[in-house]
Structures are given as structure tokens and as C-alpha cells.
C-alpha positions, 0 to 999 in steps of 0.5 A: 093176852097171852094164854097157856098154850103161849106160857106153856111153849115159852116155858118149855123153851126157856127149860130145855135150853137152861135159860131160866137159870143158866150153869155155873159149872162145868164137870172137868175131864182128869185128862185135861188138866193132868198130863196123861203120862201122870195116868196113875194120877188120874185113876187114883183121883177118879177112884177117890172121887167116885167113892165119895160121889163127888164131881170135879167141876170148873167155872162155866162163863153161862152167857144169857145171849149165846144160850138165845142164839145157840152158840155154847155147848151148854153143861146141863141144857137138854138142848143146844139149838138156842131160843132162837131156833126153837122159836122157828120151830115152834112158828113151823109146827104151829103153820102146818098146824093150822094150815092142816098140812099132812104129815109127821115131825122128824129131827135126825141127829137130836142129842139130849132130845130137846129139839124132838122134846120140843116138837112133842110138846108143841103138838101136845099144847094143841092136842094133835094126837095124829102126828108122831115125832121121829127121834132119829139119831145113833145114839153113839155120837156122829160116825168117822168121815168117809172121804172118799165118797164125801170129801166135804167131810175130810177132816171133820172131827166131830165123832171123836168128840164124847161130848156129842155121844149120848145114849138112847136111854138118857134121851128118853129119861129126858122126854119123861122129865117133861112127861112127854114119852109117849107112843107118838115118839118113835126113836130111830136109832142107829146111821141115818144111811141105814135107819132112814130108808126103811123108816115106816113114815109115809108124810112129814110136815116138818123136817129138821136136820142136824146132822152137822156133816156133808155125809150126814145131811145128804142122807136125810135129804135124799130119804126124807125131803120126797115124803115132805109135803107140799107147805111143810118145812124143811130146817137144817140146823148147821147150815153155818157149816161149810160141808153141811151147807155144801151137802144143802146146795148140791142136794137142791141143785141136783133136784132143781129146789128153787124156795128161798133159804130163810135165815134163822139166827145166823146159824140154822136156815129153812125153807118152805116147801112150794112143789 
């Protein structure tokens, strides 16, 4: 029979990730459908609607299927990780749970928050009042490649994408959403490169990274991966990404990491930490 605790996740998963209703519309940016030399256009237009409180908006295609894969950039979801990766997850946090192994829970790159939302939320469905969530994250989007020192990441355009900029403020409105802000929340803002290394965690039992990029990745990797306990997990988000997998390889090369990698859904992987 399935319980509340059981409801209570599969709820908070199907709410983060928008599932149960799914978007119709998507806002719509002036510069995308009126040529920028019309720029007195689109500040005209952008003047009267604001006025007015409207929202130009188009048709979003919401498919039930890539919402559970992750696999859209969602309008409104708190979350684009997908069911799938929030089952892993849960399964992960739930393990170290009943397995008692020590540590925190971490999410370096978290968005809207879902992901972190999530992982406070499975702790509060067990009332695990011992554990922190660690949000860490800029705040301000993904920072420009430095091909230089990584040249996995020459060409890598996410930090000119607005979409992925959201602000440590909206992140925490989105906790309270779910009544789950909290002192076991620590939000960790700035570059993982300078907010990591001091970060004042001794032990984690979960680690998820999604820091998209090569640079980004190896850096949680090499501050984070040493304080992970032995049976905890380590879950990176987009291995499907060349340079992120790539960062992945060379970090468990480097350290001689032979667990198996675990697949999730085609996009993310884990694996289980043995030594």
C-alpha cells in the first residue's frame, strides 16, 4: 500500500517539474520577433504592455514524455531535471538514509531550486533533521569559458543564455512555495572556484552536479568528491554533455575512481562511492 510519505515525494515531484498540469504558454522576448533596428518598436511595445500588466506570450508544445525524461526547458516548472532524475535521486537520498551514511546533501548549479527543493523535501518526509541541503549556485547564470586553462569548454555559450540566470532571491521564494526554507538550507552563492573550497561541510552522502561546463564540473569534483562518504553518491546531471563527461573521465582517471557509472535516463549518470 502506498503511504504518505510515498504521496507526499511523487507529489513534490510531479509539482516541481510541472507534470501534473503541464504549460500552454511560453512569454515571448520582443527581440525575437521584431528586428532590432525596429528598436523604438520594441520599447513602445514593451512601455504599453508593462503599463497595462500584460504578457506577450506564444504557444509552448508541453510534451508529458520530455517533461518525465527532462529534455525541454520548461516556462514555469521549478525544475528541469524530469521525473526521472528526481526518482534517482529520491532512490539515492532515501539509500543513505536507511544505510545511516554520514553526511550532507549538496546541488552545485540548482536553477529555480527544484532539484535542492526536492532533496529538503525527501529529508523532511523522514524527518531527518541532521542533514543540510547545500544550494550552490551563482545566481547569475554560468560564467564565460576560459579556454585557456579548459579548452573543453572553447565555444560553450551557456552564459550568454538569460534563461539560466535566476536570482538567489527567486530561488528562495520557490523554497517557501513548498514551506521548505529553512535553517538546514544553506545557499552557496557565487563561482563554485571560490565558493566551494571554503564551504563549511565536513561530510556528504549525496553530491549532484549540474554544472553543464568542463570548468564547472571539475571544480565541484575536485573540492566536493574527497568529503563524500564512502556508500554515498555522486550524481552528475549532464553527462550527456561532451565537455562535462569529459571533465568526469579526467577527474576519475586522475584519482583512479573505478565504480561503475550508472545511467539515469540517457542524460544524467551516478555512481556509488566504494573507496
Amino acid at each position: 500500500m502506498t503511504n504518505a510519505t510515498e504521496l507526499y515525494l511523487e507529489l513534490l515531484k510531479k509539482s516541481l517539474t510541472f507534470y501534473l498540469w503541464g504549460e500552454s504558454l511560453v512569454p515571448v522576448d520582443l527581440e525575437e520577433i521584431i528586428p532590432l533596428k525596429n528598436r523604438w518598436l520594441i520599447e513602445k511595445i514593451s512601455h504599453i504592455v508593462k503599463n497595462r500588466g500584460v504578457i506577450i506570450s506564444k504557444k509552448f508544445d508541453y510534451n508529458p514524455k520530455e517533461r518525465e525524461y527532462g529534455v525541454d526547458w520548461p516556462p514555469q516548472a521549478d525544475t528541469m531535471i524530469g521525473l526521472k532524475r528526481l526518482d534517482n535521486l529520491q532512490m539515492c537520498i532515501e539509500s543513505v538514509i536507511h544505510e545511516d551514511v554520514h553526511g550532507d546533501l549538496i546541488e552545485t548549479g540548482v536553477w529555480r531550486g527544484g532539484g535542492s527543493i526536492f532533496m529538503r523535501g525527501v529529508l523532511k518526509a523522514y524527518d531527518v533533521v541532521d542533514r543540510k541541503v547545500y544550494a550552490a549556485d551563482s545566481f547569475m547564470g554560468l560564467p564565460p569559458p576560459d579556454p585557456e586553462k579548459y579548452p573543453e569548454d572553447k565555444g560553450d555559450l551557456h552564459h550568454q543564455i538569460d534563461y539560466l540566470r535566476v536570482s538567489l532571491e527567486e530561488v528562495k521564494a520557490n523554497f517557501k512555495k513548498y514551506n521548505l526554507l529553512d535553517d538546514q538550507v544553506v545557499f552557496l552563492k557565487g563561482w563554485f572556484k571560490e565558493t566551494l573550497p571554503r564551504a563549511p561541510i565536513d561530510h556528504l552522502a549525496v553530491v549532484r552536479l549540474d554544472g553543464d561546463m568542463y570548468e564547472s564540473t571539475m571544480d565541484a569534483l575536485a573540492c566536493l568528491y574527497p568529503k563524500l562518504s564512502i556508500g554515498g553518491y555522486l550524481i552528475v546531471d549532464d553527462y550527456v554533455l561532451d565537455n562535462c563527461r569529459a571533465a568526469v573521465h579526467d577527474f576519475r582517471k586522475f584519482n583512479r575512481i573505478t565504480e561503475a557509472i550508472q545511467d539515469i535516463d540517457g542524460t544524467g549518470a551516478y555512481w556509488r562511492r566504494e573507496q
